[in-house]
C-alpha positions as CSV (number, residue, x, y, z in Angstrom):
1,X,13.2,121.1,62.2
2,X,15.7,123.0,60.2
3,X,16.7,124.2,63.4
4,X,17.0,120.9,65.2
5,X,19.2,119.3,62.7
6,X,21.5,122.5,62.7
7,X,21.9,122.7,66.4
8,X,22.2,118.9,66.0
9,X,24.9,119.2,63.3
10,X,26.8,122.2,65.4
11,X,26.3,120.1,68.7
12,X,27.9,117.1,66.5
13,X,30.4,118.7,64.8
14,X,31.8,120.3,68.6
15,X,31.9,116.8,70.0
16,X,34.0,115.9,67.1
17,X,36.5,119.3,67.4
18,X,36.3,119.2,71.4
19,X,37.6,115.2,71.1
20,X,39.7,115.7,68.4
21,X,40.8,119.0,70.7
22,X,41.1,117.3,73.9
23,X,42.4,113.8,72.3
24,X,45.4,115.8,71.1
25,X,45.9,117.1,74.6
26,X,45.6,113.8,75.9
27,X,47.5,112.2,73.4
28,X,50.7,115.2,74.4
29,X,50.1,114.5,77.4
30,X,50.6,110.7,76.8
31,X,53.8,111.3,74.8
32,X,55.2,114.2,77.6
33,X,54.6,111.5,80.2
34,X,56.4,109.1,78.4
35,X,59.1,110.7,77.3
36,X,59.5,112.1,81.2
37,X,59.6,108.1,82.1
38,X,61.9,106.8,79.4
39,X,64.1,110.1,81.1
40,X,63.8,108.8,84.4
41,X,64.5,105.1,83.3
42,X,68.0,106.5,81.3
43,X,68.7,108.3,84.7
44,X,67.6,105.4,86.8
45,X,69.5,103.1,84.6
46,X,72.8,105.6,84.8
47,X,72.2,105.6,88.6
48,X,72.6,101.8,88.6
49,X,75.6,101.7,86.7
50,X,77.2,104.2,88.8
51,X,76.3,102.1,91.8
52,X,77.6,99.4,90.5
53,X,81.0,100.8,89.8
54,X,80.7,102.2,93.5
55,X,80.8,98.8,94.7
56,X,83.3,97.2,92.0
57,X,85.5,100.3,94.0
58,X,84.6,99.6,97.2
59,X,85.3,95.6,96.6
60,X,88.9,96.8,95.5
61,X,89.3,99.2,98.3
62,X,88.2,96.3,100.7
63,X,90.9,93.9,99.4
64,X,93.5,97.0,99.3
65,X,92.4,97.6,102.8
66,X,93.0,93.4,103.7
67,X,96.7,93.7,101.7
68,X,97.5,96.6,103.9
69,X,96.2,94.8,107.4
70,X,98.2,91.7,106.2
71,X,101.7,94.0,105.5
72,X,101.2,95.8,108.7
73,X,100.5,92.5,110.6
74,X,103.9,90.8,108.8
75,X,106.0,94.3,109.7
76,X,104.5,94.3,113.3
77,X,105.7,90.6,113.4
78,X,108.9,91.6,112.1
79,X,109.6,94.4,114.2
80,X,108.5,91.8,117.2
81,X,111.5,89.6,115.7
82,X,113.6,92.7,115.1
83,X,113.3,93.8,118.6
84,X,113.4,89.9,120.6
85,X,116.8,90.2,118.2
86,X,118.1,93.2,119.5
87,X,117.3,92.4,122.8
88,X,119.8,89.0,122.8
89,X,122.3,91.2,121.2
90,X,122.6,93.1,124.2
91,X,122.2,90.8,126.6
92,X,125.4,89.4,124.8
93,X,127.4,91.8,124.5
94,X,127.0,92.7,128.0
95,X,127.5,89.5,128.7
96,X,130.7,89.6,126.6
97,X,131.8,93.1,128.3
98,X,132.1,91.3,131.6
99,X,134.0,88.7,129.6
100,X,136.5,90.9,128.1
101,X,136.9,92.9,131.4
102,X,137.4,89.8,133.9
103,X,140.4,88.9,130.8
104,X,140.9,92.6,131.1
105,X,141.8,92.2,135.3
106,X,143.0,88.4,134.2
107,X,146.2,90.2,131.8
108,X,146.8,93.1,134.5
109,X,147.2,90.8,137.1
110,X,149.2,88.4,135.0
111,X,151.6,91.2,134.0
112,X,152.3,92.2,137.8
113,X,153.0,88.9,138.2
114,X,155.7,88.8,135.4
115,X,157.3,92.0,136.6
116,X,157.5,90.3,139.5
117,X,158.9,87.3,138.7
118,X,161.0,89.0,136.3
119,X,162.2,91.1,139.4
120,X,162.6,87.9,141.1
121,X,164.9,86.4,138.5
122,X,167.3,89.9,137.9
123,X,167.6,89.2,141.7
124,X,169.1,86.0,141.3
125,X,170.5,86.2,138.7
126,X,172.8,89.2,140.2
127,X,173.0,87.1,143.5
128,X,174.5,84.2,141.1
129,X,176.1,86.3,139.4
């Protein structure tokens, strides 16, 4: 009897070390797998934050990107304007080259004409005279 109440107080007293032994693994356990989720939900948390600045800064390089299409449309428009510009400007002064050289023929030919009539007059005048 002595004998069962021993082994029964050894059996006993194992049970209580072995849970006591295995609890405290359990219970590390418990705290190392917490502690590795409270890590992941920091780094999770980080990873949203960073993703949400990533799209703040892609919203602003959207709108830079609309500002730029909007200056490049207005400069193609002006260079459009520019050029429809330049192009009457030429036309005109062509036009205005022909101008000035039919005045051009218009003065030569009105010059002969006063040397000639200039000639005309010497003539009589020396015939009068």
């Amino acid at each position: 009897m002595i004998e069962f109440i021993l082994g029964t107080a050894v059996g006993v007293g194992g049970m209580i070390v072995k849970d006591k032994y295995l609890g405290n693994t359990s219970e590390q356990q418990l705290n190392s797998k917490q502690k590795e989720l409270d890590s992941l939900y920091a780094e999770n948390e980080k990873f949203r934050k960073r993703n949400k600045e990533m799209e703040r800064q892609i919203e602003d390089l959207l709108s830079e990107n609309q500002k730029l299409k909007r200056s490049f449309k207005d400069n193609d428009d002006l260079m459009d304007d520019l050029k429809d510009s330049l192009s009457r400007s030429q036309k005109e002064v062509n036009k205005l080259r022909l101008q000035n050289d039919e005045l051009c023929r218009n003065i030569q030919e009105y010059k002969e004409a006063c040397e000639h009539y200039k000639m005309e007059i010497d003539n009589l005048k020396s015939k009068l005279g």
